[in-house]
C-alpha positions in Angstrom: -74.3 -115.5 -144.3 -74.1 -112.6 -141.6 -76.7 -109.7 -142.3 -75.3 -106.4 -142.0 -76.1 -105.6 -138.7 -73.8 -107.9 -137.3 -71.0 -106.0 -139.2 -71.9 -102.9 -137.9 -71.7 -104.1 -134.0 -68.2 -105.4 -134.5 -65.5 -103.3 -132.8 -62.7 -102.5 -135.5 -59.3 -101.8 -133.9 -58.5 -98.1 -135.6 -54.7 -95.9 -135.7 -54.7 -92.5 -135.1 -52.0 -90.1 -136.1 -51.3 -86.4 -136.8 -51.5 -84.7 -139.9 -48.9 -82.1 -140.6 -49.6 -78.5 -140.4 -48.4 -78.1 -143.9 -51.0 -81.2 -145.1 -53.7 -79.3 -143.3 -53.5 -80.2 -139.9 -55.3 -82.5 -137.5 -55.7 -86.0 -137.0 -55.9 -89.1 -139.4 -57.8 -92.1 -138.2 -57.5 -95.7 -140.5 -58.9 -99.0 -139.5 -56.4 -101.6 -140.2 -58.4 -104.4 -141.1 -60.7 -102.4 -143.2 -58.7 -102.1 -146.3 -58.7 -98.2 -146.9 -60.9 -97.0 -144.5 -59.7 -93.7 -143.3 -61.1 -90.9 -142.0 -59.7 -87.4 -140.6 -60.8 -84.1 -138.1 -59.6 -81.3 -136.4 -59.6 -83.0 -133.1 -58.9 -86.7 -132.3 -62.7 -86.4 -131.0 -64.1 -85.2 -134.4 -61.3 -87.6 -135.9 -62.6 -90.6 -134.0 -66.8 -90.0 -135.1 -65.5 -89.3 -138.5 -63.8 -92.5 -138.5 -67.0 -94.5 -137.0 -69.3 -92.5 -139.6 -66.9 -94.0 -142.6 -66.4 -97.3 -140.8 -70.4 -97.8 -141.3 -69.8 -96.5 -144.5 -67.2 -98.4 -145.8 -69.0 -102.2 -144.5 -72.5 -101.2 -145.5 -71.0 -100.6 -149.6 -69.0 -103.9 -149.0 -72.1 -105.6 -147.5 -74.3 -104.2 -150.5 -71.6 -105.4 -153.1 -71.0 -108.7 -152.0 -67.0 -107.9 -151.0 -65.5 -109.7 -148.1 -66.0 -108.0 -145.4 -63.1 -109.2 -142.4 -64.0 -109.4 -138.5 -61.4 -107.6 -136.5 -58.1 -108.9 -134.9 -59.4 -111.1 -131.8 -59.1 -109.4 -128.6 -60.8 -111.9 -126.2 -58.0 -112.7 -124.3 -57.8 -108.7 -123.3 -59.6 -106.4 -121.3 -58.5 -102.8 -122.4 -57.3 -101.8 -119.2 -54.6 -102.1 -118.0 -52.4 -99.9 -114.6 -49.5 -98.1 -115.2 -47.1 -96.5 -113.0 -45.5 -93.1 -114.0 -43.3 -90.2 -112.4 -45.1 -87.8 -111.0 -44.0 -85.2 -113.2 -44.9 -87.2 -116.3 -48.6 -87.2 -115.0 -48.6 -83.2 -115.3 -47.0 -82.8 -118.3 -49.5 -85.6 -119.8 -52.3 -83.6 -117.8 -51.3 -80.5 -119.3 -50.9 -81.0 -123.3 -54.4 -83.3 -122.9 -55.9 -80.1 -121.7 -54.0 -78.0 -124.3 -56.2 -80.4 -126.8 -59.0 -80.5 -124.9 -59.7 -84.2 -123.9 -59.4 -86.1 -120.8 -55.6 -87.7 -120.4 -56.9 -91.0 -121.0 -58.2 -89.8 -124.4 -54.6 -88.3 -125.1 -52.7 -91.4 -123.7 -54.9 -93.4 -125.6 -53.7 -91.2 -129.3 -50.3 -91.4 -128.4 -50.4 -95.4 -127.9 -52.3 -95.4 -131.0 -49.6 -93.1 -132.8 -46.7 -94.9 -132.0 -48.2 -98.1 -132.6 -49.4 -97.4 -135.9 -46.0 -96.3 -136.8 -44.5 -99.6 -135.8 -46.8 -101.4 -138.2 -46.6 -98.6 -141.0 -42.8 -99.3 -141.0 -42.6 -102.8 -141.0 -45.3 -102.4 -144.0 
């Protein structure tokens, strides 16, 4: 059996997604192979170390209860990185709302990837 630290290493693919302004606003972060492990903040930053803080959470009370406790969706046959070419004008207008919520354009790129694929999977749910 795997002790708990090995859980805690893995790296759990997560969704993030907006939450309405009439829900509350900000940002809801789940972790898809963590069975209702979820997590929200005002910012996808304070969304993302929320969702890490109930991510240790969430396998440390499986670990201490003897529950399953699944390794995440291979990804060795992938990097992360990957080059993509875009109009010029869609690099400012991506520049710009990133720095209306006040994270580097990767960071925003990376929530809207995030979004839309998490809305993929929700509807075919």
């Amino acid at each position: 059996m795997r002790d708990l630290n090995y859980y805690l290493k893995l790296e759990y693919p997560f969704n993030i997604e907006p939450i309405s302004k009439e829900d509350g606003g900000g940002y809801l972060i789940s972790f898809p192979d963590l069975k209702g492990c979820i997590s929200d903040g005002d910012t996808i930053e304070k969304a993302i170390k929320n969702g890490e803080d109930a991510r240790r959470v969430w396998i440390e009370a499986s670990f201490e209860n003897n529950l399953e406790i699944p390794e995440p969706r291979s990804t060795d046959s992938y990097s992360g990185q990957f080059k993509l070419r875009i109009p010029k004008i869609l690099h400012k207008e991506l520049s710009n709302l990133a720095k209306i919520e006040g994270i580097s354009m990767n960071q925003y790129c990376l929530y809207l990837l995030s979004k839309s694929v998490g809305y993929k999977q929700n509807k075919e749910l």
